[in-house]
N, C-alpha and C positions, 0 to 999 in steps of 0.2 A: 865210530860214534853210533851209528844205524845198531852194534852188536850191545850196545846199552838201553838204548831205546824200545825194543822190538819185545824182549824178554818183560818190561815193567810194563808197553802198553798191553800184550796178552793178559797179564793180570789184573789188570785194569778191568779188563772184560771180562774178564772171567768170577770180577767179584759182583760185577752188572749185572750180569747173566743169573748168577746165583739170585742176587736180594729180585729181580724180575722175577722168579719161582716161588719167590715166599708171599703168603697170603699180608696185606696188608692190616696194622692193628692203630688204624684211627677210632681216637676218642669221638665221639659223640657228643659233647657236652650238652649243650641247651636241651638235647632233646633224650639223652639216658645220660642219668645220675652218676655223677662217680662214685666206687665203690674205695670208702676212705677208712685210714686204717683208725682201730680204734684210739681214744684220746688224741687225735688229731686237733693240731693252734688251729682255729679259725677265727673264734669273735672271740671279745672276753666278757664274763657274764658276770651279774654282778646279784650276792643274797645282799638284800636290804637288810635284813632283820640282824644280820652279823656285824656291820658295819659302826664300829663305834667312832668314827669320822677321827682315825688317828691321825691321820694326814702322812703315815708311814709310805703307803704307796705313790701317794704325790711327789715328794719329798726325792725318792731314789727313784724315779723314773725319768732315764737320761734323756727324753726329749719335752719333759714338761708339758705333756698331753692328757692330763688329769686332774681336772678342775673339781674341788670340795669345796660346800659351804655348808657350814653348820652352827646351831646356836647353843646356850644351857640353858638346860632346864632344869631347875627344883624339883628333886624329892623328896615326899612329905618323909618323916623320922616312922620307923616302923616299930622303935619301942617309946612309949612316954619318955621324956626326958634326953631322948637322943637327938643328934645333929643331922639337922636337913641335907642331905648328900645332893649332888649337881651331877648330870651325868650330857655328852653331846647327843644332839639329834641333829642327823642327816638332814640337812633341808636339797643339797643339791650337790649330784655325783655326776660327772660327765667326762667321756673320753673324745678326745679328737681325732678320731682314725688315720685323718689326713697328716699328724703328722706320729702317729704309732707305728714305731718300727717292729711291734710283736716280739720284743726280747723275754717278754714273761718276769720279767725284773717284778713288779707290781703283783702278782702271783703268789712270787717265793717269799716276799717280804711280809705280807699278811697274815700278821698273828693269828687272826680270826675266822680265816676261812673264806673271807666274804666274796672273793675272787677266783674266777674258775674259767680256765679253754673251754669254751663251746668247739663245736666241731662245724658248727654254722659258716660259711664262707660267703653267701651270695647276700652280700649287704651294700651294692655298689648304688651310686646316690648320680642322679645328674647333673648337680651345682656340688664344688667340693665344701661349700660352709654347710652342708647337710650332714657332711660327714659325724660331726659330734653328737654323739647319741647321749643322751640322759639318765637318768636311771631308772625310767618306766621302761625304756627300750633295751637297755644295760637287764631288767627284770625277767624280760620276755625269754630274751637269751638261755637263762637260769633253766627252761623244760628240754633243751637241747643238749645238755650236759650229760654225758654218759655217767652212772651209778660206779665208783670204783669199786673194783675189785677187792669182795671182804677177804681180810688176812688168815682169817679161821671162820669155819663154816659155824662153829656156834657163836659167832663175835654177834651183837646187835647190827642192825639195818643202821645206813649211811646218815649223817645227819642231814644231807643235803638233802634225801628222799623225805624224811620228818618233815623240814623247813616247808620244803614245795608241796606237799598234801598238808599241811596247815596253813598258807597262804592260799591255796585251791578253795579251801571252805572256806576260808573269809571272802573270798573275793566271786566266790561260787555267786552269778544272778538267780532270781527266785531261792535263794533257800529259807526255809521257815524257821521260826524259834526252836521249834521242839526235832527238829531233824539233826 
């Protein structure tokens, strides 16, 4: 029994021995940044301006953490004689982190674009009803979203970079008429 024994605990040691000579590779967290890869899930971020409140991503998202409320509004007829068209307006987009399992389901199903992986991770709350974010906070998300990668170098710029420097200038404080 000893000639079973004897052969496994030297290796034992000897695997000790080894990782004791290797430099140790602790993260750091609170105080250096982890280096994340890019398109990395972290929030989900939400363009308002895409958003025509289909209620698609509600609908298939299998924890039912995605609260939409929206109304219609009348469009005046853009030629004489035509029919006033009705179209949704967002009043109110909200996810409940607490109970989002991050499957991206809600993502892929958006005709519109309006949804997108932030690569944002540190959104930890100290009551967990804080967790459901809005979609002013869902907005904020939206400048953390990495630009994807154009298909062809003469393709146009993303529409997401358009959306967000056109909500910059609206939302820009002091800006003047003529600027």
């Amino acid at each position: 029994m000893a000639d079973g024994i004897l052969p496994g605990l030297v290796k034992g040691m000897a695997t000790t021995a080894r990782s004791l000579t290797r430099h140790a590779h602790t993260a750091e967290y609170p105080d250096v940044s982890p280096a994340l890869p890019s398109r990395s899930r972290g929030v989900i971020a939400l363009t308002e301006e895409n958003c025509t409140s289909c209620m698609l991503c509600a609908r298939e998202c299998p924890d039912w953490c995605i609260y939409i409320d929206s109304h219609k509004e009348e469009v005046a007829p853009t030629t004489p004689g035509g029919r006033a068209r009705q179209r949704n307006v967002l009043d109110r987009f909200a996810i409940d982190f607490s109970l989002c399992m991050y499957c991206g389901i809600c993502i892929e199903v958006c005709p519109f674009d309006a949804l997108h992986w932030s690569p944002e991770f540190e959104y930890a709350e100290l009551d967990i009803r804080e967790l459901t974010h809005e979609k002013d906070r869902l907005r904020e998300w939206m400048w953390t979203v990495p630009a994807p990668a154009a298909l062809d170098e003469h393709a146009e710029p993303a529409k997401e970079i358009g959306v967000a420097e056109k909500a910059a200038e609206r939302d820009r404080p002091g800006k003047s008429e003529g600027s």
